[in-house]
C-alpha positions as CSV (number, residue, x, y, z in Angstrom):
1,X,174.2,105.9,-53.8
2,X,172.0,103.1,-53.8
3,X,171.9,100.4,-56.4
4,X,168.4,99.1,-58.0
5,X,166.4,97.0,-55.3
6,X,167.4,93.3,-56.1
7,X,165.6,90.4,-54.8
8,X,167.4,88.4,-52.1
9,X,168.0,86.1,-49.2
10,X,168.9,87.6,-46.2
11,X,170.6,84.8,-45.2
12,X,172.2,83.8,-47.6
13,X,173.4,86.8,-48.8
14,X,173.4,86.5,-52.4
15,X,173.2,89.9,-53.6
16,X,175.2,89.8,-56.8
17,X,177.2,92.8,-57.0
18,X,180.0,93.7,-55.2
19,X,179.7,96.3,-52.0
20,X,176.1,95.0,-51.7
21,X,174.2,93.1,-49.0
22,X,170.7,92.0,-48.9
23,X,168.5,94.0,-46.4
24,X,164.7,94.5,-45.4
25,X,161.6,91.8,-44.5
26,X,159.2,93.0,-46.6
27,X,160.6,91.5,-49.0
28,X,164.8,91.9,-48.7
29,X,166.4,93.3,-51.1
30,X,170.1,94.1,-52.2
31,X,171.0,97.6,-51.5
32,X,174.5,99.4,-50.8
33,X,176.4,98.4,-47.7
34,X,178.2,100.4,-45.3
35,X,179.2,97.8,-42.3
36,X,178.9,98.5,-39.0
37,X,178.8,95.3,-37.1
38,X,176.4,93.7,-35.6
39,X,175.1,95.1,-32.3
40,X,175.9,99.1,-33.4
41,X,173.7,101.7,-33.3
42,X,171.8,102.2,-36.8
43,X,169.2,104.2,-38.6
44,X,168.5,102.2,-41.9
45,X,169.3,98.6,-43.4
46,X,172.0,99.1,-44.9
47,X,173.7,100.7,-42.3
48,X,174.8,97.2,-41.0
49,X,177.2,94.5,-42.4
50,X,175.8,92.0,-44.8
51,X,173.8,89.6,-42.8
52,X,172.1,92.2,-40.4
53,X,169.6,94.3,-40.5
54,X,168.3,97.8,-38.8
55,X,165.2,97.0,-35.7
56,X,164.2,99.0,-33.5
57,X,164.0,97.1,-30.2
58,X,162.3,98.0,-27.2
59,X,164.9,97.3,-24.9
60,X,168.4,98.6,-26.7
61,X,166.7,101.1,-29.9
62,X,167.4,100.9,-33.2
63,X,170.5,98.1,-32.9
64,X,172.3,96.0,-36.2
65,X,170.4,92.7,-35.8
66,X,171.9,89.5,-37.3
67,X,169.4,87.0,-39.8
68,X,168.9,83.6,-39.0
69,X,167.6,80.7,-41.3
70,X,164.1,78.6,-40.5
71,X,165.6,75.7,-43.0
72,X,166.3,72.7,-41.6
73,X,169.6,72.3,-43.5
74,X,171.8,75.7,-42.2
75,X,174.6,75.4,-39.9
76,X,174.1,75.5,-36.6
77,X,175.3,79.5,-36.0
78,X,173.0,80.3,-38.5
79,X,170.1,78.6,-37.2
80,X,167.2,81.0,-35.3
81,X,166.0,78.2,-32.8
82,X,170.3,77.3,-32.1
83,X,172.1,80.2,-33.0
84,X,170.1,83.4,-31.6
85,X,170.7,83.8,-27.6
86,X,168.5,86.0,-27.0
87,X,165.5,84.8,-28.6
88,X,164.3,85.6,-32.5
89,X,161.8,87.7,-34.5
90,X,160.4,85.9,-37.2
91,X,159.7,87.4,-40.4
92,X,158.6,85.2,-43.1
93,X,158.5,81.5,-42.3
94,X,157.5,80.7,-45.8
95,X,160.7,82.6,-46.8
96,X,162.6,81.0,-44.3
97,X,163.8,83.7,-42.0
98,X,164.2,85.8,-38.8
99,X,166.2,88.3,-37.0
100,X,168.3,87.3,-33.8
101,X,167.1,89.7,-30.7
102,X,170.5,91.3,-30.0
């Protein structure tokens, strides 16, 4: 089952017990994984692997959908504005995050 909602960064992933992963925008939280990849088919958060989330999109449905980071200090394959090729949702600039569109 599901774990108490613990407050998180998506991309950093810092949930800190084991088997979960921190999902959501409003505002993430750590929850119980179950890992399909990214770019699978989902119904809810934590249907995808740590470091994605569920969207529905308009062009593919409800689709694993990897974070990306707003800092200025992430790596480049985590960055939204290098590391998404499709283009990015943001969520919370303040918070420092977004979701790649798949």
């Amino acid at each position: 089952g599901l774990v108490a909602p613990h407050p998180c960064d998506p991309v950093d992933q810092d949930c800190p017990l084991p088997g979960t992963a921190c999902y959501g925008t409003d505002p993430p939280h750590c929850v119980e994984s179950r890992h399909p990849p990214e770019g699978q088919v989902c119904e809810f958060n934590a249907d995808c692997d740590p470091g994605a989330t569920c969207l529905r999109w308009d062009s593919v449905g409800s689709t694993c959908s990897r974070y990306c980071s707003t800092r200025p200090d992430v790596p480049p394959e985590l960055a939204c504005d290098r590391g998404c090729d499709q283009g990015v949702l943001i969520f919370d600039l303040a918070q420092g995050y977004g979701v790649c569109r798949p």
